[in-house]
CHARMM internal coordinates of N, CA and C (Angstrom, degrees):
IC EDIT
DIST 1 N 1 CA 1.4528
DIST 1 CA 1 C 1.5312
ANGL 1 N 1 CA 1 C 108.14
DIST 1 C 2 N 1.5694
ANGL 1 CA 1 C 2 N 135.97
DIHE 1 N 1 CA 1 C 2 N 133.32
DIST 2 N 2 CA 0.6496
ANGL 1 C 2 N 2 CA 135.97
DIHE 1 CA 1 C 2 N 2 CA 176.11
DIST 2 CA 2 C 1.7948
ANGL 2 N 2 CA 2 C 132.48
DIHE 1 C 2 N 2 CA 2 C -57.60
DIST 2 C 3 N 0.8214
ANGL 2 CA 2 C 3 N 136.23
DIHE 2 N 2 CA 2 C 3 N -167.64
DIST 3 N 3 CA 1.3192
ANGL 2 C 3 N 3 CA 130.08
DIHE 2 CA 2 C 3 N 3 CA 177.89
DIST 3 CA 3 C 1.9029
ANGL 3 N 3 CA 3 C 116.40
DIHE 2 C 3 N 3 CA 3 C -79.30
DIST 3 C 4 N 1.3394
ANGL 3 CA 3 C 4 N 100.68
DIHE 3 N 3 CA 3 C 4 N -70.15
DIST 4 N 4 CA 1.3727
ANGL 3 C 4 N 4 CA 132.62
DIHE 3 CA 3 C 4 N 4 CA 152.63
DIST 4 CA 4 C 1.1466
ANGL 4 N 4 CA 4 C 107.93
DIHE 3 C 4 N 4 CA 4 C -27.28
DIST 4 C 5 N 1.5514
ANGL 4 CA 4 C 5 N 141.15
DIHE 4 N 4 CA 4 C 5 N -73.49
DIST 5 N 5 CA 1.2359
ANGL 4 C 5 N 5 CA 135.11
DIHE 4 CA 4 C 5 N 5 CA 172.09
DIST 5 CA 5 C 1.7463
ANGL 5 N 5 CA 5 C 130.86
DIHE 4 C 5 N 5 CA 5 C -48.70
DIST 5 C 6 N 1.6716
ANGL 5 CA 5 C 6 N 94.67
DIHE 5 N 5 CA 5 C 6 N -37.36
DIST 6 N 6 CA 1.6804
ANGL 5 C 6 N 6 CA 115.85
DIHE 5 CA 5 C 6 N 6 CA -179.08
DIST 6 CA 6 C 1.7652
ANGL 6 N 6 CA 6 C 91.76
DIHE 5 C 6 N 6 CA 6 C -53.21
DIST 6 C 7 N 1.7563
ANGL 6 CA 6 C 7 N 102.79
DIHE 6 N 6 CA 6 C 7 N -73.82
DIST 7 N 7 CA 1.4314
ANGL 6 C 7 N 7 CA 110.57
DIHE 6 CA 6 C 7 N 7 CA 179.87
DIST 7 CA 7 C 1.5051
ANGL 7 N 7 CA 7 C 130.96
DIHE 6 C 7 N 7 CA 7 C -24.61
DIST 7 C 8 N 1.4711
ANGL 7 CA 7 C 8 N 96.11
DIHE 7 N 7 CA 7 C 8 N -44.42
DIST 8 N 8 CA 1.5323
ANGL 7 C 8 N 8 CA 109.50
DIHE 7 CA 7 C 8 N 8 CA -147.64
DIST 8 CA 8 C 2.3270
ANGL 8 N 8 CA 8 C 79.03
DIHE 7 C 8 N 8 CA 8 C -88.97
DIST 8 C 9 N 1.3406
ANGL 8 CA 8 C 9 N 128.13
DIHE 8 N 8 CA 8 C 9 N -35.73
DIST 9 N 9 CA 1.5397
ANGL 8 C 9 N 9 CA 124.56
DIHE 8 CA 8 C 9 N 9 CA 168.81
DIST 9 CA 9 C 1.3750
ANGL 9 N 9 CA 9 C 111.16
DIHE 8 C 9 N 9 CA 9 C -49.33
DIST 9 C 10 N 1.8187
ANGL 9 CA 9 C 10 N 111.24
DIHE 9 N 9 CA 9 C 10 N -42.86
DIST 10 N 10 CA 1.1915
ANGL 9 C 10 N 10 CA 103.76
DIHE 9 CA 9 C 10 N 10 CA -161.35
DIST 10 CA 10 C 1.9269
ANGL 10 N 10 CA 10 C 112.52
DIHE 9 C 10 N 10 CA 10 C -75.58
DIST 10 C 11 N 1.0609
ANGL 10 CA 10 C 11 N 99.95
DIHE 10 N 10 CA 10 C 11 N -30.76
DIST 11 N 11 CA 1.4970
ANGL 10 C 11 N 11 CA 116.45
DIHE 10 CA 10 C 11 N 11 CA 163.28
DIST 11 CA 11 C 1.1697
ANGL 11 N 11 CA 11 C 119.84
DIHE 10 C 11 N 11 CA 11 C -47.33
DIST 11 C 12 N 1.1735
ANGL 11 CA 11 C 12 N 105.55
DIHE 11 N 11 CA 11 C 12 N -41.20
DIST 12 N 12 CA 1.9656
ANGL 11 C 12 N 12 CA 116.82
DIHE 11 CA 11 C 12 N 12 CA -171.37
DIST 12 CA 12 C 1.6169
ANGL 12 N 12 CA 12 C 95.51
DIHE 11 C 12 N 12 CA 12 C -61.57
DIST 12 C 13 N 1.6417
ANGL 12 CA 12 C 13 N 86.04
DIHE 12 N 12 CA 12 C 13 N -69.17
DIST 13 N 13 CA 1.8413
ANGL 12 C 13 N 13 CA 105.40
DIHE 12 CA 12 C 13 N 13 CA -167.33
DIST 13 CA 13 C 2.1214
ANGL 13 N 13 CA 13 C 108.40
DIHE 12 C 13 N 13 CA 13 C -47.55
DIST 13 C 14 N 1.2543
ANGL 13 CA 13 C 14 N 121.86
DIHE 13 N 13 CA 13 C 14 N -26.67
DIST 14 N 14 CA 1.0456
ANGL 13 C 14 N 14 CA 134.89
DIHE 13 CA 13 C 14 N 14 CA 171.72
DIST 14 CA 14 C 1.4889
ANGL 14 N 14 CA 14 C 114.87
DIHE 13 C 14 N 14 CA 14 C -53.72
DIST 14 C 15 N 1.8010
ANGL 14 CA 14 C 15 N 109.70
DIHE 14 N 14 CA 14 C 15 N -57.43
DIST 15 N 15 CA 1.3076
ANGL 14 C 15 N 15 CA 120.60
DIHE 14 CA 14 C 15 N 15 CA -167.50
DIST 15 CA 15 C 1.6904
ANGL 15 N 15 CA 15 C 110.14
DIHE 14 C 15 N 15 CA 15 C -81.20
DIST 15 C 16 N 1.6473
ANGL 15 CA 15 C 16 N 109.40
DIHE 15 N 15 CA 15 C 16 N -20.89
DIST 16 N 16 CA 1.1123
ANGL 15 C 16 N 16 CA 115.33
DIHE 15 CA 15 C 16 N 16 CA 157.88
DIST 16 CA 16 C 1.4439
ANGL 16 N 16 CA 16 C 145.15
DIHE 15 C 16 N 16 CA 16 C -54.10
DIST 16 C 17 N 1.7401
ANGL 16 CA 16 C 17 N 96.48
DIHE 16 N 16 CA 16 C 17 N -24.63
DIST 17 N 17 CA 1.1513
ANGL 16 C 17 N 17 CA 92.68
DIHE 16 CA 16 C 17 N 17 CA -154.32
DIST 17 CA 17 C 2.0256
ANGL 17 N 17 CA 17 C 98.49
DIHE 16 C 17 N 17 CA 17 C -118.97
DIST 17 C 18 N 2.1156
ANGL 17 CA 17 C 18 N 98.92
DIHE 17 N 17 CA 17 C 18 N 20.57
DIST 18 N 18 CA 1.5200
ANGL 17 C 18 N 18 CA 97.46
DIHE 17 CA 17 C 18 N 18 CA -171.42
DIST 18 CA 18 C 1.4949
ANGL 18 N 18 CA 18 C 95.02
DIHE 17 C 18 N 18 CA 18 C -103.40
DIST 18 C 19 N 1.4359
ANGL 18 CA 18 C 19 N 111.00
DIHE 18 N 18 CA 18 C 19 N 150.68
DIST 19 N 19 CA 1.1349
ANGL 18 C 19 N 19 CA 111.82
DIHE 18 CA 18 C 19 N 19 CA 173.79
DIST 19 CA 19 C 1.3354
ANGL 19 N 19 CA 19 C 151.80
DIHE 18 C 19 N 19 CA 19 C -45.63
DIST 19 C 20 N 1.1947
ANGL 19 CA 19 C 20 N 122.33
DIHE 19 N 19 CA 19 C 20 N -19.39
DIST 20 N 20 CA 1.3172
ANGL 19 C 20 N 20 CA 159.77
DIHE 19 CA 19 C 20 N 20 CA 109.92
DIST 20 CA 20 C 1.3805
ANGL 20 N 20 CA 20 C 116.26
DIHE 19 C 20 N 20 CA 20 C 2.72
DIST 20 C 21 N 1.3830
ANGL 20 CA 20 C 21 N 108.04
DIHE 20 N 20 CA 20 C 21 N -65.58
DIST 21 N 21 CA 1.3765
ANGL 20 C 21 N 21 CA 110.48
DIHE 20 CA 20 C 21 N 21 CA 166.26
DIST 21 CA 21 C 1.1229
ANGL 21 N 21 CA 21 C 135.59
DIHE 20 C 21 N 21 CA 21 C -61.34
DIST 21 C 22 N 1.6420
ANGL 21 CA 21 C 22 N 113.22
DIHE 21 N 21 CA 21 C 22 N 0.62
DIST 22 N 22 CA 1.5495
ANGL 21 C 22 N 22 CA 118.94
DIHE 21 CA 21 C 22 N 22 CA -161.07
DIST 22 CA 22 C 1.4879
ANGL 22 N 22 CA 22 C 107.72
DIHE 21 C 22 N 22 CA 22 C -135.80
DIST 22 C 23 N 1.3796
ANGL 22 CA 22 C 23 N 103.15
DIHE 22 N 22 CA 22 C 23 N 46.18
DIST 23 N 23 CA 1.5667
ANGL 22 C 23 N 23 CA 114.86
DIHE 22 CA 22 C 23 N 23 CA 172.99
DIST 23 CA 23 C 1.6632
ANGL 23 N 23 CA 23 C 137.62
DIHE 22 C 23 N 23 CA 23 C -69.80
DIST 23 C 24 N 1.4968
ANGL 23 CA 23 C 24 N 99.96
DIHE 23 N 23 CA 23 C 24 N -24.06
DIST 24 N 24 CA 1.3533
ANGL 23 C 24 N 24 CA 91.52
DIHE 23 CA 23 C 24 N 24 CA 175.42
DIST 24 CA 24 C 1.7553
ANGL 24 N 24 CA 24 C 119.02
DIHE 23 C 24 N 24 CA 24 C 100.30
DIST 24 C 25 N 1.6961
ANGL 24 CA 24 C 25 N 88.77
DIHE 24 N 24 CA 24 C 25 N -11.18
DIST 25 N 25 CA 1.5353
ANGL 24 C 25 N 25 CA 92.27
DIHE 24 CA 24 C 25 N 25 CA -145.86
DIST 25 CA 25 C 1.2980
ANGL 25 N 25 CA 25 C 139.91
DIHE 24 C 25 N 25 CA 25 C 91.82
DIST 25 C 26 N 1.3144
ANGL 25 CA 25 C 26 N 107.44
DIHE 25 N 25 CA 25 C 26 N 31.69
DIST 26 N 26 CA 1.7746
ANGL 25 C 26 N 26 CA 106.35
DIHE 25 CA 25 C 26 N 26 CA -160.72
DIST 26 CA 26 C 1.9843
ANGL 26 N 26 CA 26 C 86.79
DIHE 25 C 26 N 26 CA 26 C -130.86
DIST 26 C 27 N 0.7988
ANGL 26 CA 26 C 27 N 94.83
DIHE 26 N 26 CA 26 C 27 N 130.94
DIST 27 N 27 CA 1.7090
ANGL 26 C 27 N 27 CA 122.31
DIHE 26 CA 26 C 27 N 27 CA 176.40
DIST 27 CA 27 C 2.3598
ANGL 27 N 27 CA 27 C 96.77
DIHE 26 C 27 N 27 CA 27 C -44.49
DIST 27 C 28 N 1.4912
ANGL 27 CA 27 C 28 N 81.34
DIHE 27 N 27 CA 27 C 28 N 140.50
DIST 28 N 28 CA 1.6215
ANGL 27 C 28 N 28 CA 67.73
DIHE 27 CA 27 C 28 N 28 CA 162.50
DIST 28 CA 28 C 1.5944
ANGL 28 N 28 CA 28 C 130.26
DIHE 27 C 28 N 28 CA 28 C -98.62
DIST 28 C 29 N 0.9991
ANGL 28 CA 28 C 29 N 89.62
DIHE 28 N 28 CA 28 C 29 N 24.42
DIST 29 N 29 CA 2.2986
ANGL 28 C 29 N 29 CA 96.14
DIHE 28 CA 28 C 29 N 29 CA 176.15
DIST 29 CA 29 C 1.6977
ANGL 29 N 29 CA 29 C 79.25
DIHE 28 C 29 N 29 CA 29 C -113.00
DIST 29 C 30 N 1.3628
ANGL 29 CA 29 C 30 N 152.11
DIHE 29 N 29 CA 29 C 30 N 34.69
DIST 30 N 30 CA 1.1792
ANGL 29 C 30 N 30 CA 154.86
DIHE 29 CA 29 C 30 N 30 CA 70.88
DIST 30 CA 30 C 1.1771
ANGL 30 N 30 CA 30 C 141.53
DIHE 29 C 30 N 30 CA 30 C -10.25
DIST 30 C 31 N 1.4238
ANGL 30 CA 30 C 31 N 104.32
DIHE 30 N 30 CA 30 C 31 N -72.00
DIST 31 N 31 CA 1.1445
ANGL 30 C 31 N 31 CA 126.80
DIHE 30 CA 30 C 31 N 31 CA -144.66
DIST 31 CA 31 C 1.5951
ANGL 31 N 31 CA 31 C 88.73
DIHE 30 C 31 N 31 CA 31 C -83.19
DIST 31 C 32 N 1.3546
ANGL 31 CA 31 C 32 N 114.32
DIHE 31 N 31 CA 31 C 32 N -53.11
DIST 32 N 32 CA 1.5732
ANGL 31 C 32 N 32 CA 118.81
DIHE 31 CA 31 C 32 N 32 CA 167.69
DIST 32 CA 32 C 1.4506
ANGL 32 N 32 CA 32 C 124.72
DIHE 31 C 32 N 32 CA 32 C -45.49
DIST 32 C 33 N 1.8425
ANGL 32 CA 32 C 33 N 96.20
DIHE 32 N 32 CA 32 C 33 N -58.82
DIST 33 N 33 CA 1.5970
ANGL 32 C 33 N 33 CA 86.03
DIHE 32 CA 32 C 33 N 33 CA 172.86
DIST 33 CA 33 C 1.8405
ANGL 33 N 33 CA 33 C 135.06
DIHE 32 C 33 N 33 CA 33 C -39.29
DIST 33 C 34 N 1.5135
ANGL 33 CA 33 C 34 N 89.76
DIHE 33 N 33 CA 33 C 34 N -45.18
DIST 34 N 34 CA 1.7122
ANGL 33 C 34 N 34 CA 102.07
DIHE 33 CA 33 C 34 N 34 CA 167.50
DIST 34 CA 34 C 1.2424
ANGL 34 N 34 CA 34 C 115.91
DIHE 33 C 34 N 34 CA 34 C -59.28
DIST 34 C 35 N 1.4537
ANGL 34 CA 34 C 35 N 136.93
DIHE 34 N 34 CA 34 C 35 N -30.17
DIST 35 N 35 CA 1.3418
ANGL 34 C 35 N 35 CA 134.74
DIHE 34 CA 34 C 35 N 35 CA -175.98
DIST 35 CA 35 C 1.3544
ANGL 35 N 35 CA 35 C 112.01
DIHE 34 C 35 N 35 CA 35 C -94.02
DIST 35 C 36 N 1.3620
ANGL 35 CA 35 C 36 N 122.01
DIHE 35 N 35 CA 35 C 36 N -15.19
DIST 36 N 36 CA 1.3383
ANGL 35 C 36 N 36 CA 136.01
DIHE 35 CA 35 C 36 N 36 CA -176.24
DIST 36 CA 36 C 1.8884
ANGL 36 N 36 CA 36 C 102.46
DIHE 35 C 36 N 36 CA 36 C -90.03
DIST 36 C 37 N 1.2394
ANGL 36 CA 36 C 37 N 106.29
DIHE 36 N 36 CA 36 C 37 N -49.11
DIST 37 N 37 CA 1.4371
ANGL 36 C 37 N 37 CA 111.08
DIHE 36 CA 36 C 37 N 37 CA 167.09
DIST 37 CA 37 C 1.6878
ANGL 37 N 37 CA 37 C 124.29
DIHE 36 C 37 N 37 CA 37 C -52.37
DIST 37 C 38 N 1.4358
ANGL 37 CA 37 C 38 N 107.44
DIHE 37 N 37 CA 37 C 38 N -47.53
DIST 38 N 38 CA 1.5330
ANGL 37 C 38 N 38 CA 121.95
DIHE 37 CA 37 C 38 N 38 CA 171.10
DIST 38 CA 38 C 1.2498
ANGL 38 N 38 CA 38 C 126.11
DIHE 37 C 38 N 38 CA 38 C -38.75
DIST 38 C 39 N 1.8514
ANGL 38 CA 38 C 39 N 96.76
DIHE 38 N 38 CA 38 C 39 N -52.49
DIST 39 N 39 CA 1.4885
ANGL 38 C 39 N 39 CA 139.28
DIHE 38 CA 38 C 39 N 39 CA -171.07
DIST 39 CA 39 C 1.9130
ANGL 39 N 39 CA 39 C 98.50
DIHE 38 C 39 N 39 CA 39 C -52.66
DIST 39 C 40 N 1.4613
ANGL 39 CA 39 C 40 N 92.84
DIHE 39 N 39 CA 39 C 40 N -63.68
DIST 40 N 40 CA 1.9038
ANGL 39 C 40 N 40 CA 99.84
DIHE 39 CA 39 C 40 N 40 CA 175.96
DIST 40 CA 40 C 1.0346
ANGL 40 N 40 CA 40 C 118.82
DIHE 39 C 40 N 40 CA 40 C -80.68
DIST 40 C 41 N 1.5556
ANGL 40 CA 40 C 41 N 126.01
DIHE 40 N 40 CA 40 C 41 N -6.42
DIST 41 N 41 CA 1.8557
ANGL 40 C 41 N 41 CA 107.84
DIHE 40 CA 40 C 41 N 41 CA 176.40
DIST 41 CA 41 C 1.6676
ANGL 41 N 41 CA 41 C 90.62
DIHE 40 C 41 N 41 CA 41 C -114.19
DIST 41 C 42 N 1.0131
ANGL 41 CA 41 C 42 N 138.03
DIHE 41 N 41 CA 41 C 42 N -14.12
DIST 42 N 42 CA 1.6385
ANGL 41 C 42 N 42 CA 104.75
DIHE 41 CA 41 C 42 N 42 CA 175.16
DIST 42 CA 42 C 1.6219
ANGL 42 N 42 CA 42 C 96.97
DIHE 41 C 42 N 42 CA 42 C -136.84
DIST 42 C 43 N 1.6292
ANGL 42 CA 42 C 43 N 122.62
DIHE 42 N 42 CA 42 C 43 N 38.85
DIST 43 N 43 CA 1.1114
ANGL 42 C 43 N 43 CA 109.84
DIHE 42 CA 42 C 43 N 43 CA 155.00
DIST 43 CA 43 C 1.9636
ANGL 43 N 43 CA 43 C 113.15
DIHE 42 C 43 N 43 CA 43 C 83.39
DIST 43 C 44 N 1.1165
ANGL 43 CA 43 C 44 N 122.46
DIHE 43 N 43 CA 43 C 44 N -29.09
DIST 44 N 44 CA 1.4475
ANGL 43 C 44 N 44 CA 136.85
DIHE 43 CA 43 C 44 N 44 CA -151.23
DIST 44 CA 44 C 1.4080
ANGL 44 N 44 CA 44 C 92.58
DIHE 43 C 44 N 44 CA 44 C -153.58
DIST 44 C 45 N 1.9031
ANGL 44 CA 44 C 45 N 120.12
DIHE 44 N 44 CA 44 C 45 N 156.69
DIST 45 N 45 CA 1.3614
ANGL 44 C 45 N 45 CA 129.54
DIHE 44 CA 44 C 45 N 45 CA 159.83
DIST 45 CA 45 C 1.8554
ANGL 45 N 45 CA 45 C 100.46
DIHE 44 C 45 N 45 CA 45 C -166.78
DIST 45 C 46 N 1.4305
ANGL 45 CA 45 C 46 N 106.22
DIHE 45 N 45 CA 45 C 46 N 140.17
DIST 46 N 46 CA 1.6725
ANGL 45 C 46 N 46 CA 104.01
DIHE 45 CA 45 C 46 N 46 CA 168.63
DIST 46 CA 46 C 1.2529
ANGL 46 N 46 CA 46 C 93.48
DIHE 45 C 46 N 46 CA 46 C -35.71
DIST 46 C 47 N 1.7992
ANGL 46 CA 46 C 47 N 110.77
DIHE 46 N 46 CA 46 C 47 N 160.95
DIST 47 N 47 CA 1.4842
ANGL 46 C 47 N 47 CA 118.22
DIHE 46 CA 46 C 47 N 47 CA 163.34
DIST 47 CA 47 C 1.6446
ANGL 47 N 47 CA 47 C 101.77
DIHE 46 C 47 N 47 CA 47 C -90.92
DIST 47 C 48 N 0.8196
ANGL 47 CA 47 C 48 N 123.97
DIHE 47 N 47 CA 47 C 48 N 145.28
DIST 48 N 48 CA 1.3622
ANGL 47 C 48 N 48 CA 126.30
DIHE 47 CA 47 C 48 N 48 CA -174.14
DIST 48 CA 48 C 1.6446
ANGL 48 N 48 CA 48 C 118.84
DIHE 47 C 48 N 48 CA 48 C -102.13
DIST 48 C 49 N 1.4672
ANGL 48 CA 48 C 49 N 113.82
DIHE 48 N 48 CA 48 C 49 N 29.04
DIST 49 N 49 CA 1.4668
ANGL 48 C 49 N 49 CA 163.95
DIHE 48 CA 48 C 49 N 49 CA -160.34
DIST 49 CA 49 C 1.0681
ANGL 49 N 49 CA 49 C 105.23
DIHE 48 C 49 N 49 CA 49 C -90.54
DIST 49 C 50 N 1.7188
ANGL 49 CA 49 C 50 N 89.81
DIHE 49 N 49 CA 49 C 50 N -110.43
DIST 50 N 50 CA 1.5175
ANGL 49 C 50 N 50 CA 148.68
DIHE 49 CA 49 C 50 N 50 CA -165.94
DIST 50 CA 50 C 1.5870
ANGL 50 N 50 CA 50 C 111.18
DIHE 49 C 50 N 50 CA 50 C -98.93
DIST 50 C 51 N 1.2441
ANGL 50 CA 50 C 51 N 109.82
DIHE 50 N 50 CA 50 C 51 N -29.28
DIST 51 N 51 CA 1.8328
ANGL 50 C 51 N 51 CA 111.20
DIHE 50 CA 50 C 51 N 51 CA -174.56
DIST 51 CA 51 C 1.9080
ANGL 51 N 51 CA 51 C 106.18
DIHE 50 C 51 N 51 CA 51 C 95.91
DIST 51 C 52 N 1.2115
ANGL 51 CA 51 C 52 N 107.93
DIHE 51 N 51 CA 51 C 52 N -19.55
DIST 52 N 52 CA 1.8430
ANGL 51 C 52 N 52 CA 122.90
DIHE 51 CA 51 C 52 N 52 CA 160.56
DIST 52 CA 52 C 1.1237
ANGL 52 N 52 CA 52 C 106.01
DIHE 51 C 52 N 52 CA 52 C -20.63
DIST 52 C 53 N 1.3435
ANGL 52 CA 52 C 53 N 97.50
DIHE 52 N 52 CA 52 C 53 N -177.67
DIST 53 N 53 CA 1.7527
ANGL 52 C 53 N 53 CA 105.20
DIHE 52 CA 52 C 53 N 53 CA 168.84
DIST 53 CA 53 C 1.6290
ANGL 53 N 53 CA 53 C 109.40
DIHE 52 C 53 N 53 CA 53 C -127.99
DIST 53 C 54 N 0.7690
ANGL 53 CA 53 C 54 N 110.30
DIHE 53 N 53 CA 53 C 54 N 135.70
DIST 54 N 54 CA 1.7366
ANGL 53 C 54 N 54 CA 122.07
DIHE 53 CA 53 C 54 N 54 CA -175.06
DIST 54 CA 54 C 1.9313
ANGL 54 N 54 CA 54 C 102.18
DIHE 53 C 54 N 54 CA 54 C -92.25
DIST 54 C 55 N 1.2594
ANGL 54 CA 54 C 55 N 84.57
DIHE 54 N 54 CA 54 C 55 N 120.43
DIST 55 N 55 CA 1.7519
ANGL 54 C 55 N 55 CA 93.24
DIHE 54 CA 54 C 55 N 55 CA 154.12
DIST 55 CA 55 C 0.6745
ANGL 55 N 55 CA 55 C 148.35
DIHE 54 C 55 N 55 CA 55 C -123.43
DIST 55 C 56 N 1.0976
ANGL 55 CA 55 C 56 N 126.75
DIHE 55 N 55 CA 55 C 56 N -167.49
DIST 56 N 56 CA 1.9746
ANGL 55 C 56 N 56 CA 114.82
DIHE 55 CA 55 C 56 N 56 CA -164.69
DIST 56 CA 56 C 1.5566
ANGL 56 N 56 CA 56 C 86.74
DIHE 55 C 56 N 56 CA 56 C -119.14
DIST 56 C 57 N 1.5806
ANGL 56 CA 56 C 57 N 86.23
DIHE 56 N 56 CA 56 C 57 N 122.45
DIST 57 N 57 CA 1.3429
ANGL 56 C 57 N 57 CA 101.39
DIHE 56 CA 56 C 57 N 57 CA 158.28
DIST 57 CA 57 C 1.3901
ANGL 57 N 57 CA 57 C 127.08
DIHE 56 C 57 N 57 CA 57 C -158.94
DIST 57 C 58 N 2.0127
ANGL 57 CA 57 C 58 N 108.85
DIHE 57 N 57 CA 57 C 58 N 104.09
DIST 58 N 58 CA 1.4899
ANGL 57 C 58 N 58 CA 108.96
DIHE 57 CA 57 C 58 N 58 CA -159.87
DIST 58 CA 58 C 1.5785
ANGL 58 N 58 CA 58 C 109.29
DIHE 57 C 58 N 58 CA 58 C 80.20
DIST 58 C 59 N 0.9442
ANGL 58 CA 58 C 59 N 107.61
DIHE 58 N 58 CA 58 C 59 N -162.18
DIST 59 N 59 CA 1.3638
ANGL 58 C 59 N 59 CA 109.37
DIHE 58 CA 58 C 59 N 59 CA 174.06
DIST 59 CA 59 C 1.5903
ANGL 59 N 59 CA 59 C 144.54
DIHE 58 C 59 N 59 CA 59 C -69.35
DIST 59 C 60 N 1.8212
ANGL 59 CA 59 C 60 N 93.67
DIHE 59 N 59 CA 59 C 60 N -9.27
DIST 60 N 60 CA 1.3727
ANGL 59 C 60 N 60 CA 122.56
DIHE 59 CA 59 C 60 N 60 CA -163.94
DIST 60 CA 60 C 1.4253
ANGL 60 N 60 CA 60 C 91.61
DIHE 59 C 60 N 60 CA 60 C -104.19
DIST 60 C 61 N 1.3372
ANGL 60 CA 60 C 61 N 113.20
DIHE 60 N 60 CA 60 C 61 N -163.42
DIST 61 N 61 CA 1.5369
ANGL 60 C 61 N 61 CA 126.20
DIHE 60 CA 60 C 61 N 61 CA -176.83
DIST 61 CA 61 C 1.8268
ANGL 61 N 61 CA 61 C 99.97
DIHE 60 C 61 N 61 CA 61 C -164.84
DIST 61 C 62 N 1.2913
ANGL 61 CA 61 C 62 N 109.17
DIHE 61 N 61 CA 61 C 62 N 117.79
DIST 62 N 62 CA 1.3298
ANGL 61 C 62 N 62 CA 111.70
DIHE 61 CA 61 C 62 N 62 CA -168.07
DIST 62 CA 62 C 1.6777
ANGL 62 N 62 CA 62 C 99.68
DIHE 61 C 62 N 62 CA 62 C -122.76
DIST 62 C 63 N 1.8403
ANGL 62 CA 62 C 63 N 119.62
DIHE 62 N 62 CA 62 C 63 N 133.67
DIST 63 N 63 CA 1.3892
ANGL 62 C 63 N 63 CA 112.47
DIHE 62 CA 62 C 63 N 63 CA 138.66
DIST 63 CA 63 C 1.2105
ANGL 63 N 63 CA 63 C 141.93
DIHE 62 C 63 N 63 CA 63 C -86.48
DIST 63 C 64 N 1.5266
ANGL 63 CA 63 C 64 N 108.80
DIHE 63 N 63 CA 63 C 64 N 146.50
DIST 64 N 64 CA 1.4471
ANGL 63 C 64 N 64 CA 118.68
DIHE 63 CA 63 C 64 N 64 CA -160.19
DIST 64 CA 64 C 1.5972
ANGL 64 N 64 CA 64 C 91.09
DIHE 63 C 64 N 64 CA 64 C -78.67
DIST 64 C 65 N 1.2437
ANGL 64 CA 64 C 65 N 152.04
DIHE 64 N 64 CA 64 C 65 N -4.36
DIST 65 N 65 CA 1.5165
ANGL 64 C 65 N 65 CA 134.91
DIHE 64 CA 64 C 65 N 65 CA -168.42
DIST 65 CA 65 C 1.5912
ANGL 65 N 65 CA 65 C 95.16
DIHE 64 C 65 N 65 CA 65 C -117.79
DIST 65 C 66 N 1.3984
ANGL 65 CA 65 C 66 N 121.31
DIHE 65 N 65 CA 65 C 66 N -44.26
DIST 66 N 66 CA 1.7773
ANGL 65 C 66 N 66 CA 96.87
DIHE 65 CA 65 C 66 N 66 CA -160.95
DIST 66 CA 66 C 1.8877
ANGL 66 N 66 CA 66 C 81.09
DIHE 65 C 66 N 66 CA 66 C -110.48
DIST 66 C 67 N 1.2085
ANGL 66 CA 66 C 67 N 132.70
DIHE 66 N 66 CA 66 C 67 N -12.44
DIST 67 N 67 CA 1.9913
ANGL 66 C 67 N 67 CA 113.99
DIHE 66 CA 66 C 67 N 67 CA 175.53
DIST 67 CA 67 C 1.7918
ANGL 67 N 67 CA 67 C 89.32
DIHE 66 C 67 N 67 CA 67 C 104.72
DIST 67 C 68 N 1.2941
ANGL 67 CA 67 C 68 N 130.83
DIHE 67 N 67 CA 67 C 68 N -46.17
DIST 68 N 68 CA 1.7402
ANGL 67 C 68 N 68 CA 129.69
DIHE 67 CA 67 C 68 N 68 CA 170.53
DIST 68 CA 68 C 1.5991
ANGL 68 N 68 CA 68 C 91.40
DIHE 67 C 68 N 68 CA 68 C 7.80
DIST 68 C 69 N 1.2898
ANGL 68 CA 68 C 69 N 116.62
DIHE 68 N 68 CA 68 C 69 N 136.71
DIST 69 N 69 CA 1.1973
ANGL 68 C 69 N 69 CA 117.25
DIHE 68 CA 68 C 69 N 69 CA 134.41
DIST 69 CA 69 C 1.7340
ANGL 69 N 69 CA 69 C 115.04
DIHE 68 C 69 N 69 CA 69 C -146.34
DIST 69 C 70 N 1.6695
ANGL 69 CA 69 C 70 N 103.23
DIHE 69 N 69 CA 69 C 70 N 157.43
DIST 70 N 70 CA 1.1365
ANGL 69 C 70 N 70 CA 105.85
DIHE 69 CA 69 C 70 N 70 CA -146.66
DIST 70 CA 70 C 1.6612
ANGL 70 N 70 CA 70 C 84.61
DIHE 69 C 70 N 70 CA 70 C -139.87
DIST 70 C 71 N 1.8157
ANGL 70 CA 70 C 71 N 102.67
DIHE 70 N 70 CA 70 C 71 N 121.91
DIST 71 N 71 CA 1.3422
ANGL 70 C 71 N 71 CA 116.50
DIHE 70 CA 70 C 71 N 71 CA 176.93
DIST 71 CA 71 C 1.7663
ANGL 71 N 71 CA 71 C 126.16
DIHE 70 C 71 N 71 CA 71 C -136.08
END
COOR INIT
IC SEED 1 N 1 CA 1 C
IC BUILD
């Protein structure tokens, strides 16, 4: 397999595998609202990023793996 091609799989398998990608079909001023909702009733929510975990902190909601923050 060429180089270019290897790259261009490993990219795929990357975008495949972010959360983001695994919507369902649901809009992302969705996809947030749900993570933004999570964020204030149990404190914590996947990052909807990275796949992280988002926390509450202050008014915002920050992940500890990719920095996302969500307010």
């Amino acid at each position: 397999m060429a180089a270019t091609a290897l790259f261009e799989e490993q990219i795929q398998m990357r975008r495949d595998r972010r959360p983001c990608a695994l919507t369902d079909g649901i809009t992302l001023g969705q996809l947030l609202t749900r993570a933004h909702e999570a964020v204030h009733t149990r404190g914590a929510a996947d990052c909807p990023v990275c796949g992280g975990v988002l926390e509450r902190r202050g008014v915002q909601a920050r992940c500890g793996s990719c920095g996302s923050s969500l307010s």
